[in-house]
N, C-alpha and C positions, 0 to 999 in steps of 0.2 A: 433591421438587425443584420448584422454584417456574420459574413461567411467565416468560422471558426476555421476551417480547411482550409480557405484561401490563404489564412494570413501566413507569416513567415514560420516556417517549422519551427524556430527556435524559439517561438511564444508558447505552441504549443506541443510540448516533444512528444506525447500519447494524443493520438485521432485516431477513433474509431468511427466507421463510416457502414450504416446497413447492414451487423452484424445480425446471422443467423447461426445458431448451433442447434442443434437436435440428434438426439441419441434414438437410433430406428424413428420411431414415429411421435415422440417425444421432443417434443419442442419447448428449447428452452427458451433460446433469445431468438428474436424478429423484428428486424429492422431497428438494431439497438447503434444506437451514435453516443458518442461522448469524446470531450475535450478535457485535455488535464492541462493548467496552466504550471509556465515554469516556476519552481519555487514555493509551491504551493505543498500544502498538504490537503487531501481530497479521502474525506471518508465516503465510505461506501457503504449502504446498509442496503436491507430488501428482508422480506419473511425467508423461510426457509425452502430453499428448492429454489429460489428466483436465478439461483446462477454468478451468484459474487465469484467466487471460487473458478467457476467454469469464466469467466471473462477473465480475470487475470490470467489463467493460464493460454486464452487464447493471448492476449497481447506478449505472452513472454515465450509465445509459439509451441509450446505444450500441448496443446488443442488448436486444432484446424480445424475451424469453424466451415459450413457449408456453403456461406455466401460472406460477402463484406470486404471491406479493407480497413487493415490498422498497418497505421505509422506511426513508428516509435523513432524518436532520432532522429525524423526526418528518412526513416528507412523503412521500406514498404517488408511487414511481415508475410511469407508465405510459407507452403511447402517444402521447396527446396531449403538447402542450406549448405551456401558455398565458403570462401573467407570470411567474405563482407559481416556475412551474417555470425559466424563466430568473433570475431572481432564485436560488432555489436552485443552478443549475450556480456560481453566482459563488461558492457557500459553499465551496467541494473545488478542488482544486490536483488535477492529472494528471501522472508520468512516466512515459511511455511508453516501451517497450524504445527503445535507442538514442537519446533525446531528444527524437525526430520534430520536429526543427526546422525549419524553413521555410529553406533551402538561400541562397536570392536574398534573404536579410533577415538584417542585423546582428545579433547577440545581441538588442543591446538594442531593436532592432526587433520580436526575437520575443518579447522579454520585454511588450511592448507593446503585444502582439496584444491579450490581454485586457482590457487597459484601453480600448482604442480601441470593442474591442466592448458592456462594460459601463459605462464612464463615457465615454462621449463627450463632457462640456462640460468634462475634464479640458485645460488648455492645453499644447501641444505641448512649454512649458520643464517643468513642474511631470511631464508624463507622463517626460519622458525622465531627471527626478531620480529619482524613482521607481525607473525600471528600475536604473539605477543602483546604489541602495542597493540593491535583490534582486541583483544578480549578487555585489555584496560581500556580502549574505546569504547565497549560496549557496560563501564561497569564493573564489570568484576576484578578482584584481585588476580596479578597476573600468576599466581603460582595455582591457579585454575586451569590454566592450559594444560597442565599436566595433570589433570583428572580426567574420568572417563563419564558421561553423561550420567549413566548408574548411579554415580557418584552426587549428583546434583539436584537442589530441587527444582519444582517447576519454574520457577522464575529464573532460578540461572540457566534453564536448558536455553530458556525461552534468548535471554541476553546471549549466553554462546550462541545460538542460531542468529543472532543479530551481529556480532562477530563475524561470523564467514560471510554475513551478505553483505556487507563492510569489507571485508576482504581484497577486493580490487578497483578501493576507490570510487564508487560508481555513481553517476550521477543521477540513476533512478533508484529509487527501493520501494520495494512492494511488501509489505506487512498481513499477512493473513490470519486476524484474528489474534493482534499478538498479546492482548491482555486476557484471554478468556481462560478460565482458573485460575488468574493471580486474586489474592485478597487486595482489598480497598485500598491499602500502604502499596502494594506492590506493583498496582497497576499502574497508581497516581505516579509510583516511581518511574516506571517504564513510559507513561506519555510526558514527563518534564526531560527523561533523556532524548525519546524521538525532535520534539522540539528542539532540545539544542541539536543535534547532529545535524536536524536539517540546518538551522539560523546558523551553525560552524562551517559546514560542511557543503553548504549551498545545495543539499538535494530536493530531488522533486519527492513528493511521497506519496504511492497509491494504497490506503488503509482500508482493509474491510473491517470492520465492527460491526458488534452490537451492543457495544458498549456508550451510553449516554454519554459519562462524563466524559468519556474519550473524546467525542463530539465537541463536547462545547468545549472542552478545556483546551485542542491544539488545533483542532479541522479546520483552516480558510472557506472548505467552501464540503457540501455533504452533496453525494449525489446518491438517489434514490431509483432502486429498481424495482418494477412492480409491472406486471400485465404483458410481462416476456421485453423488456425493454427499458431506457431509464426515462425515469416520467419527470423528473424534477431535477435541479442542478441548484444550488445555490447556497447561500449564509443559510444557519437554522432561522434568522430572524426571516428570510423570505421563504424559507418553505413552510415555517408555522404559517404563514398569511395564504398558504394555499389551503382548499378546501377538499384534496383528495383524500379518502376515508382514513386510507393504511396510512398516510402523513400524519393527519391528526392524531389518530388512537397509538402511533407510536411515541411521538412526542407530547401526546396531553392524555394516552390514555393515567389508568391506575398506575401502572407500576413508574411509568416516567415521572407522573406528580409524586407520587413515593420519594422515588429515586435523586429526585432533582430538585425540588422544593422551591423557593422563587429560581433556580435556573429557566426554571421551565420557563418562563416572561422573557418575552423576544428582548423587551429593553434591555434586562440582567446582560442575555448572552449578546448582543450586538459588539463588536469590535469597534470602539471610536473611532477608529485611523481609516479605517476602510469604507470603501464607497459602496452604492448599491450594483452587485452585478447582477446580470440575468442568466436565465438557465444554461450558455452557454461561455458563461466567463467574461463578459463585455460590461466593462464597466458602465453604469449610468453619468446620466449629465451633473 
């Protein structure tokens, strides 16, 4: 099996290597590695507490983790933060559960936050076209910019917060939970838009869910955390063939056959086009 870290940063723009986080004596992650391939979309699942949330925020340097390395970009994340690394934050787009939008600021105000922070010689007409066209990138009617979150429900909060992490372009985007309280219409709406942005847009996408269809309907590849680290990487069709408990009872317990009905059959979800990879993204013979 060949070295995921060895290969050229530019196959893999997120490596994580030997990640450790722990809160006082509370340990989340230990000795957690994962590869994200370029172009890809990579959901992310685990039970609750496993640390979804806590690893993104370490890869987008939010959390300093206690041991490990992650390179994003081919740029080693730490503590410090000089240019390099601000320049860097400008490459990655963020949603945060709920949109975490700025309450007292119009859409397009929050759409705006990042530009104001990374181009500031940008002029107040040229910034607010901008926001603009990303709220119509994300969906909504552009005369939503001029509303104020209050004003919206959860699904547009959810698209405005998709909006601002659009905002500068980026070639990573991290999704945390973004369908969770949309209805069955509004979700399927929101994973047929991420699909296209990434396939338009060329981005990488790191997704947490717990959302099934979300899985099967746009994920390349799902990685699975469980026992403080990720125990699995792959298609659903190769992590259904593993026999770890939490895998199975998530994908075949009751509520997934509910949920999913012949999805649940590896053959249903399998991708024709695509080969078999293994746990770390290498494709088979």
């Amino acid at each position: 099996m060949t070295d995921p870290s060895a290969a050229p940063s530019g196959n893999y723009p997120i490596v994580v290597e030997g990640l450790r986080n722990a809160f006082g004596e509370h340990v989340i992650h230990d000795n957690l590695s994962l590869t994200v391939r370029r172009g890809e979309i990579l959901g992310v699942v685990g039970g609750s507490g496993t640390g979804k949330s806590v690893l993104m925020r370490s890869i987008i340097g939010l959390q300093h983790p206690a041991a490990g390395r992650i390179c994003v970009l081919g740029h080693e994340i730490d503590d410090t933060e000089d240019d390099d690394d601000v320049d860097l934050r400008s490459r990655w787009g963020v949603l945060f559960q709920g949109g975490a939008l700025f309450s007292t600021l119009t859409v397009g105000e929050n759409v705006e936050v990042p530009l104001r922070q990374f181009y500031p010689e940008i002029s107040d007409d040229l910034r607010g076209e901008i926001a603009r066209f990303k709220v119509r990138l994300s969906g909504l009617p552009e005369e939503v910019a001029f509303k104020y979150p209050s004003e919206l429900s959860g699904g547009m909060r959810k698209r405005a917060g998709l909006a601002r992490a659009l905002a500068l372009d980026p070639e990573l985007l991290f999704l945390d939970e973004p369908t969770a309280g949309l209805d069955p219409i509004a979700a399927a709406a929101f994973d047929t838009l991420t699909r296209e942005l990434k396939e338009t847009l060329g981005l990488t996408v790191f997704l947490i869910t717990h959302d099934l269809d979300t899985l099967y309907a746009i994920c390349d590849r799902v990685a699975v955390l469980a026992d403080r680290r990720v125990i699995a990487v792959g298609t659903i069709p190769e992590l259904l063939a593993l026999d770890h408990p939490w895998i199975q009872e998530y994908f075949n317990g009751p509520r997934g056959r509910a949920a999913l009905g012949d999805k649940g059959n590896p053959h249903m979800a399998a991708r024709p086009d695509e080969a078999a990879m293994d746990s770390d993204g290498n494709r088979g013979a």
